[in-house]
C-alpha positions in Angstrom: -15.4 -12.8 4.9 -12.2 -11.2 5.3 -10.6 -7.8 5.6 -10.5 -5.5 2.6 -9.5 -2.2 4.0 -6.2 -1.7 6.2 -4.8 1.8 7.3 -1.5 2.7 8.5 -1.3 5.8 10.9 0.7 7.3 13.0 0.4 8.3 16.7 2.3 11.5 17.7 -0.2 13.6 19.7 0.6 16.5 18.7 -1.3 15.9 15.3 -4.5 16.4 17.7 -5.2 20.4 17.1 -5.9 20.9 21.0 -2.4 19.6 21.1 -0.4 20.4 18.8 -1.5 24.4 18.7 0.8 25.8 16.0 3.3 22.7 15.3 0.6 21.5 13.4 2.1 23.5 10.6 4.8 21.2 10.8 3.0 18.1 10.2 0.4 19.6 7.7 1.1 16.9 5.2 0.3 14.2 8.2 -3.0 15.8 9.1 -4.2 16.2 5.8 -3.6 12.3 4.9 -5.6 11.3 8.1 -8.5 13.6 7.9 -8.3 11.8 4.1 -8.6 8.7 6.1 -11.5 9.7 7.8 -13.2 10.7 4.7 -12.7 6.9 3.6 -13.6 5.6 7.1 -17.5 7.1 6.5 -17.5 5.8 3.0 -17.1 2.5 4.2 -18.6 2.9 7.2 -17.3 0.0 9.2 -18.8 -1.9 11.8 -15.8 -2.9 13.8 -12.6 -0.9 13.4 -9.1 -3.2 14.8 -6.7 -1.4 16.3 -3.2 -2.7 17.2 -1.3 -0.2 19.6 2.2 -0.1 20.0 1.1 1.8 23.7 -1.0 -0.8 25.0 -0.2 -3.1 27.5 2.7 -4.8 26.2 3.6 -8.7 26.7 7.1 -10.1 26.1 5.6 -13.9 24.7 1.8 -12.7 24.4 -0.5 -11.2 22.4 -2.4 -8.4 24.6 -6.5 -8.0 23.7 -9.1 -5.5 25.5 -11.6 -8.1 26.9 -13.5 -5.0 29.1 -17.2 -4.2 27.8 -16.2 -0.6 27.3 -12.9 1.5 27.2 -12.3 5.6 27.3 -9.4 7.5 27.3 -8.7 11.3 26.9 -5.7 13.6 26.4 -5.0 14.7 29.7 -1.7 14.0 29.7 -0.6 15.8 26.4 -2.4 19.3 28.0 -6.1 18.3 26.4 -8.4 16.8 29.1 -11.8 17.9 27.2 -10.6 15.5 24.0 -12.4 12.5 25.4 -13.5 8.8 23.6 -15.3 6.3 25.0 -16.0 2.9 22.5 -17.5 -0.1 23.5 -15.9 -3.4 22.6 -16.5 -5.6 19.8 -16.8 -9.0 22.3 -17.9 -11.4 20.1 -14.8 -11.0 17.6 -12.5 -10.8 21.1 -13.4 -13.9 22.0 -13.4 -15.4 18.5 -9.4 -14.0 17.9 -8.7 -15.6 21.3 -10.3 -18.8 20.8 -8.8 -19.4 17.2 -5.0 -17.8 18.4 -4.6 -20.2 21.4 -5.7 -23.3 19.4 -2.9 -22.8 16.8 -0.6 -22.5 19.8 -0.2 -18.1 19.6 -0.6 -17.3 23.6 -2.9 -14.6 24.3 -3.1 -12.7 27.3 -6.4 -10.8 28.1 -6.1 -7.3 29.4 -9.1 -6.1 31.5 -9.4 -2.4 33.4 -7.3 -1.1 30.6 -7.8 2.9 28.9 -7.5 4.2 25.6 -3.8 4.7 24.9 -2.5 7.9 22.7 -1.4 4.8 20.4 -5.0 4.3 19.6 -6.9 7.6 20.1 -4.9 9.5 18.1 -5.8 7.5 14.5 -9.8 7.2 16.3 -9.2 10.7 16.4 -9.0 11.1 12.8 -10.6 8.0 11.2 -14.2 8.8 13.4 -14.1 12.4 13.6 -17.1 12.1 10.2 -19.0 9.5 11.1 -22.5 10.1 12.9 -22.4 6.7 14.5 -19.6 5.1 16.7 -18.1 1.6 15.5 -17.0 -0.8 18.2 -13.3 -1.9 18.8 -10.8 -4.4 19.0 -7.8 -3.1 20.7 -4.5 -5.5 20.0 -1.3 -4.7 21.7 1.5 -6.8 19.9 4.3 -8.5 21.6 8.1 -9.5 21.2 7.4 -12.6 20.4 9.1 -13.3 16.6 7.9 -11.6 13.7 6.5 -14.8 12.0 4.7 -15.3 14.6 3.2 -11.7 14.5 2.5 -12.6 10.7 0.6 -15.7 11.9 -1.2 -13.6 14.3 -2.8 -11.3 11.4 -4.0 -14.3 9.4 -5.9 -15.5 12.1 -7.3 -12.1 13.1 -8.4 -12.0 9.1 -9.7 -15.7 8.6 -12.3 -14.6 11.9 -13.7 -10.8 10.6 -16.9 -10.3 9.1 -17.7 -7.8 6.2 -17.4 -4.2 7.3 -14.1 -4.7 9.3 -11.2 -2.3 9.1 -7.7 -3.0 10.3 -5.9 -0.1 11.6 -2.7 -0.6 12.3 -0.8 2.4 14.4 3.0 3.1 14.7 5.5 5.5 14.4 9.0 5.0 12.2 12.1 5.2 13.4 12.5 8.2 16.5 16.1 9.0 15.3 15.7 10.6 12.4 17.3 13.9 13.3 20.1 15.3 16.1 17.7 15.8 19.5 15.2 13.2 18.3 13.4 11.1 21.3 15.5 8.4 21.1 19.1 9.7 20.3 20.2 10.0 16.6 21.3 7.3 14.2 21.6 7.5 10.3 20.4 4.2 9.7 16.5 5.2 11.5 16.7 7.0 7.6 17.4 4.0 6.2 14.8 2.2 7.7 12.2 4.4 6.9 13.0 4.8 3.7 13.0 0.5 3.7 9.5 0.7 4.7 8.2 3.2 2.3 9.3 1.4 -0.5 8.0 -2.0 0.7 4.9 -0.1 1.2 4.8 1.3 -2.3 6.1 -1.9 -3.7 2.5 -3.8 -2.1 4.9 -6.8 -1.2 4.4 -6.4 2.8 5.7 -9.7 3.0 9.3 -8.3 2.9 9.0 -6.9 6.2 9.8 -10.0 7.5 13.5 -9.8 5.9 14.5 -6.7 7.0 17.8 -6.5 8.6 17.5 -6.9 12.9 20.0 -4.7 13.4 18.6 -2.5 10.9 15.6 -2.8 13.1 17.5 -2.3 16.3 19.2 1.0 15.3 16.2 2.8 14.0 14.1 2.9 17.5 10.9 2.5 15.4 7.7 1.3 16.8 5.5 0.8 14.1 7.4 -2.4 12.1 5.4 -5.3 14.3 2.0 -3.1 13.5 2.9 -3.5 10.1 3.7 -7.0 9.9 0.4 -7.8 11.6 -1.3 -5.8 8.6 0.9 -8.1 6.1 -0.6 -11.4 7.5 -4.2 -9.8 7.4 -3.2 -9.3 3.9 -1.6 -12.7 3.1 -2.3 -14.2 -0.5 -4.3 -11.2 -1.3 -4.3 -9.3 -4.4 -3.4 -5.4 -2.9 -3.2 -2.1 -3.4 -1.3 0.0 -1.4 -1.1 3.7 -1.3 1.5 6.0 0.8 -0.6 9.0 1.6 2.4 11.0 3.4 5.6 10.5 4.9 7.3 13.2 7.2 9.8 13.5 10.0 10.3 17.2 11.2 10.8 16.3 14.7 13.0 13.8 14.5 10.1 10.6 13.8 9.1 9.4 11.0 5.2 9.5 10.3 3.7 7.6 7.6 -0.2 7.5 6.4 -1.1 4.9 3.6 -3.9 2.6 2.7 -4.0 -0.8 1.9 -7.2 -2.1 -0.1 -7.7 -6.0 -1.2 -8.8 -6.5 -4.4 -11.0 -8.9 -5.8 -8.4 -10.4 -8.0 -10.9 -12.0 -10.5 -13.1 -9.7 -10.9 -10.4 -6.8 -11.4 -8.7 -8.4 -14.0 -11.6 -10.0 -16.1 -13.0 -6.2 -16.1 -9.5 -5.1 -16.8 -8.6 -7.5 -19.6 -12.3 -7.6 -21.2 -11.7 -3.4 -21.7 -8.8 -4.3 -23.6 -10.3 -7.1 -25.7 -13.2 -5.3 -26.4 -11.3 -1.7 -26.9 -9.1 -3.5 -29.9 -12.0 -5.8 -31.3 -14.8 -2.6 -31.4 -11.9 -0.6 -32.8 -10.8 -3.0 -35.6 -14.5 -3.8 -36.2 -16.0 -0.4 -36.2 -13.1 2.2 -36.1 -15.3 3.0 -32.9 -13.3 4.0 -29.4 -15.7 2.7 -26.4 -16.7 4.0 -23.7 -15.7 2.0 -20.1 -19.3 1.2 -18.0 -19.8 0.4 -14.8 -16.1 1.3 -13.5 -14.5 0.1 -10.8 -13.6 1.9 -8.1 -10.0 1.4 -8.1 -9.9 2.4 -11.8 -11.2 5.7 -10.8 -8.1 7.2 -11.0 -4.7 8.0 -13.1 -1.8 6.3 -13.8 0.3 5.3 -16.5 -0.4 2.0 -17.9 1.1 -0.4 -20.8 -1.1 -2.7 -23.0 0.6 -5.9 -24.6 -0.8 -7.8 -27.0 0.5 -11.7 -27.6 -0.3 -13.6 -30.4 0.3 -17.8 -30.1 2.7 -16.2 -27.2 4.9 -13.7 -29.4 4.5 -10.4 -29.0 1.9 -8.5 -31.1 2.0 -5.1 -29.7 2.7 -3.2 -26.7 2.1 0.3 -25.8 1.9 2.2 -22.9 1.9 5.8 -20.9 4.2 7.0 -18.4 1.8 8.7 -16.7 -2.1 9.2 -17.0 -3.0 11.0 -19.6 -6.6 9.9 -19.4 -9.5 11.2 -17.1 -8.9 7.7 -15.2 -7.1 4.6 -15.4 -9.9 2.5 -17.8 -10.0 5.1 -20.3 -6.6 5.0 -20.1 -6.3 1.2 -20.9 -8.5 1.6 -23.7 -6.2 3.9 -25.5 -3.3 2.2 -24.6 -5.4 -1.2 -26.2 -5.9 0.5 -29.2 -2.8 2.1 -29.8 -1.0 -1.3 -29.2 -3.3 -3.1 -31.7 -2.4 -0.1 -34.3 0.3 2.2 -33.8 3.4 -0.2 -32.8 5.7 0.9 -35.3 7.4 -2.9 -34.8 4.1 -4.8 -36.3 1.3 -4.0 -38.9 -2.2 -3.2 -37.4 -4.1 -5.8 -36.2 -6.7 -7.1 -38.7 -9.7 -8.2 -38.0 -9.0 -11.7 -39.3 -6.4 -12.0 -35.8 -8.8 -11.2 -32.8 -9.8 -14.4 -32.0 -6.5 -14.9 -31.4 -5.2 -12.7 -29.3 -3.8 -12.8 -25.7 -3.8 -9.2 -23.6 -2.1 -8.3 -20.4 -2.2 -4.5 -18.8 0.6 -3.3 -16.5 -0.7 -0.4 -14.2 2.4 1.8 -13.5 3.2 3.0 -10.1 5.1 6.0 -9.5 8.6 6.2 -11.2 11.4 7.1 -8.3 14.9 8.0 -9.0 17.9 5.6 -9.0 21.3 6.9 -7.5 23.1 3.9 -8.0 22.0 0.2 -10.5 22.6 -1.3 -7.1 18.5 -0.1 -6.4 17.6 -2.2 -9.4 16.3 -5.8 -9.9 15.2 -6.7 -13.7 12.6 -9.2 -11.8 10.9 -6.1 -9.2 11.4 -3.1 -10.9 11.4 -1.5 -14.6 13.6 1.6 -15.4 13.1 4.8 -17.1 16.1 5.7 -18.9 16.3 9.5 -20.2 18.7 12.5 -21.6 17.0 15.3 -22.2 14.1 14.5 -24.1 15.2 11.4 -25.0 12.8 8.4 -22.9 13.4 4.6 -22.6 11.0 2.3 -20.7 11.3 -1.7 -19.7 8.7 -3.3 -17.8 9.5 -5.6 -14.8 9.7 -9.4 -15.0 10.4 -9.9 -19.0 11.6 -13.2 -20.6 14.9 -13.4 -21.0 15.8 -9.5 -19.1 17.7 -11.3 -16.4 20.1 -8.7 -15.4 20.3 -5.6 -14.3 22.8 -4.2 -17.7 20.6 -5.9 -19.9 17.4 -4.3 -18.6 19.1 -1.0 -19.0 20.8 -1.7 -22.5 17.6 -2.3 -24.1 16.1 0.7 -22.2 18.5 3.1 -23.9 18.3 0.9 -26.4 14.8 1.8 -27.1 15.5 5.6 -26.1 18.3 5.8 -29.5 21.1 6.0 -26.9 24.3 4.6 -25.8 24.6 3.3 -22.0 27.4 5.8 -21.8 24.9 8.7 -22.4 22.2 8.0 -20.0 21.8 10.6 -18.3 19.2 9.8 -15.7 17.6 6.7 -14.4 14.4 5.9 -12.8 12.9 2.3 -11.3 8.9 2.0 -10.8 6.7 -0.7 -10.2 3.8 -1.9 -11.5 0.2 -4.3 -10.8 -0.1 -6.6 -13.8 -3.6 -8.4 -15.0 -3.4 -11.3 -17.1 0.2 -13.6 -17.8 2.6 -11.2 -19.7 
């Protein structure tokens, strides 16, 4: 087995109502994503939850692990004594990520008489606070030891869990977000956590591992090698990834999000059989179906294009901004349909064509607003292209859209409009099922 469900929380204390007292109004979108998080947490209802703390013992060339039957910790020293925790360990994993780490040659250190951390108690807080039953632990401290190594680290940790294992991985952003901020201002802790977001959104955690040191350096963040350890969890993995929140009113930057492993194959062949049989009922019949048996991460909106390929030239291709549907695979069975009959570029589909068609579905995620075509890349991102009501779209990744003013020519191009009277332009990703 292997690890399906990943969180990313914050730490400040002051997210803990004994604690914080009225700041929480400041931080309201942060509390709302992690009591989200706990509601998630007793859905799944995990055996073993893996924490990696920024605030445990730290090691300069080793990885730190809890090896004590039993850890507590309170908030004593944030003004809240009576908020107390007490877990007991999950041993048998221990030993197992210690074993496996020192064979391939990652030193581990074991860290005995040790207490809950704020690093760790705050997201146990949150992410246990529904559940009538109390998971065991693994409590991680990274080190500074190179972040491919760290990577490595959270491969390892994944190729040893069972099923029923959640990876939580705490940090805080950069603490220099604002004038007065913990650790001293610097515009560029902006620029880093707006770097992170957007990797985040993106699902491709492995380009944490290119981000600029000094870019690192100047932020004062301490969340980037919890992250990276989630990325290696999540290496090869088909993902989604959700940012919940992101906030910094006191100078740190707090970010709640989700990432969720997807069975690849099973995804897309639900996926891509909805379109199939959405176009082949509809041609048949003049019938629209009704999705069964939906998966779970369907059950929910989005915008979402449909292409259709026939002996690999397009056929069709429709798609919606947004959702427009009650959830993403009603959704793709409009969008099937409408590509099979309403591209004003082809005839309708016939029935005489079915058996040979090819179908791939882009799931859009949301659109974001570019301030300069420096933000784009034809390959990553498509564009929105707009004035007034005038609306242009380009998926990512097409044949032959290899630059970034040909992506936007055919864009406006497609929106009856000139480059020169774009008037706004937007980049989004997108999850794509089956070879476009």
């Amino acid at each position: 087995m292997s690890i399906e469900y990943a969180v990313i929380t914050p730490h400040p204390p002051l997210i803990i109502p004994d604690v914080g007292g009225r700041y929480l109004r400041e931080v309201s979108s942060t509390v709302e994503s992690m009591v989200n998080l706990g509601r998630r947490i007793k859905e799944i209802a995990p055996k073993t939850l893996i924490i990696v703390s920024p605030h445990c013992e730290l090691f300069l060339r080793y990885f730190g692990i809890v090896t004590q039957e039993r850890i507590e910790g309170n908030f004593r020293d944030f003004g809240a004594p009576m908020v107390r925790f007490e877990f007991e360990i999950d041993l048998t994993l221990t030993q197992k990520i210690i074993s496996s780490a020192t064979e391939s040659g990652l030193p581990v250190r074991e860290i005995v008489d040790a207490y809950l951390d704020h690093g760790a108690m705050v997201p146990l807080y949150y992410l246990t606070r529904e559940l009538d039953y109390k998971p065991k632990i693994v409590l991680l401290s990274f080190s500074l030891l190179p972040l491919e190594k760290i990577y490595s680290f959270g491969k390892i940790i994944d190729s040893l869990s069972e099923e029923n294992v959640v990876f939580v991985a705490s940090g805080d952003m950069s603490h220099r977000l604002l004038p007065g901020a913990p650790n001293g201002y610097d515009p560029m802790g902006k620029v880093f956590d707006q770097a992170i977001v957007e990797i985040v959104k993106s699902g491709d955690l492995k380009r944490l591992l290119e981000l600029d040191p000094e870019l690192i350096e100047r932020a004062g963040e301490c969340g980037l090698r919890s992250l990276v350890m989630l990325a290696g969890i999540m290496d090869g993995k088909k993902i989604r990834t959700k940012v919940l929140s992101y906030e910094g009113p006191f100078g740190v930057g707090y970010l709640v999000g989700e990432v969720i492993s997807v069975d690849s194959e099973d995804l897309e062949s639900y996926i891509l059989n909805l379109a199939k049989e959405a176009v082949e009922t509809y041609v048949k019949e003049r019938r629209v179906i009704t999705p069964q048996n939906i998966p779970e991460e369907l059950n929910r909106r989005a915008g979402a294009f449909v292409t259709i390929k026939k002996h690999g030239e397009l056929r069709g291709c429709i798609g919606t901004i947004q959702g427009t549907q009650p959830n993403l695979a009603y959704e793709i069975v409009q969008n099937a349909i409408s590509s099979a009959t309403q591209d004003p570029r082809f005839f309708p589909v016939s029935e005489e064509e079915l058996p040979e068609l090819q179908y791939s579905v882009d799931i859009l995620n949301p659109p974001e607003k570019v301030k300069d075509i420096s933000q784009l890349d034809p390959k990553v991102y498509g564009v929105i292209v707009e004035r007034g009501w005038q609306r242009g779209l380009l998926l990512p990744d097409l044949e032959g859209v290899d630059t970034v003013e040909e992506q936007l020519r055919i864009a406006a191009l497609k929106a009856g409009l000139s480059l020169d009277e774009v008037e706004n332009i937007y980049r989004f990703t997108v999850t794509r099922y089956g070879k476009k």
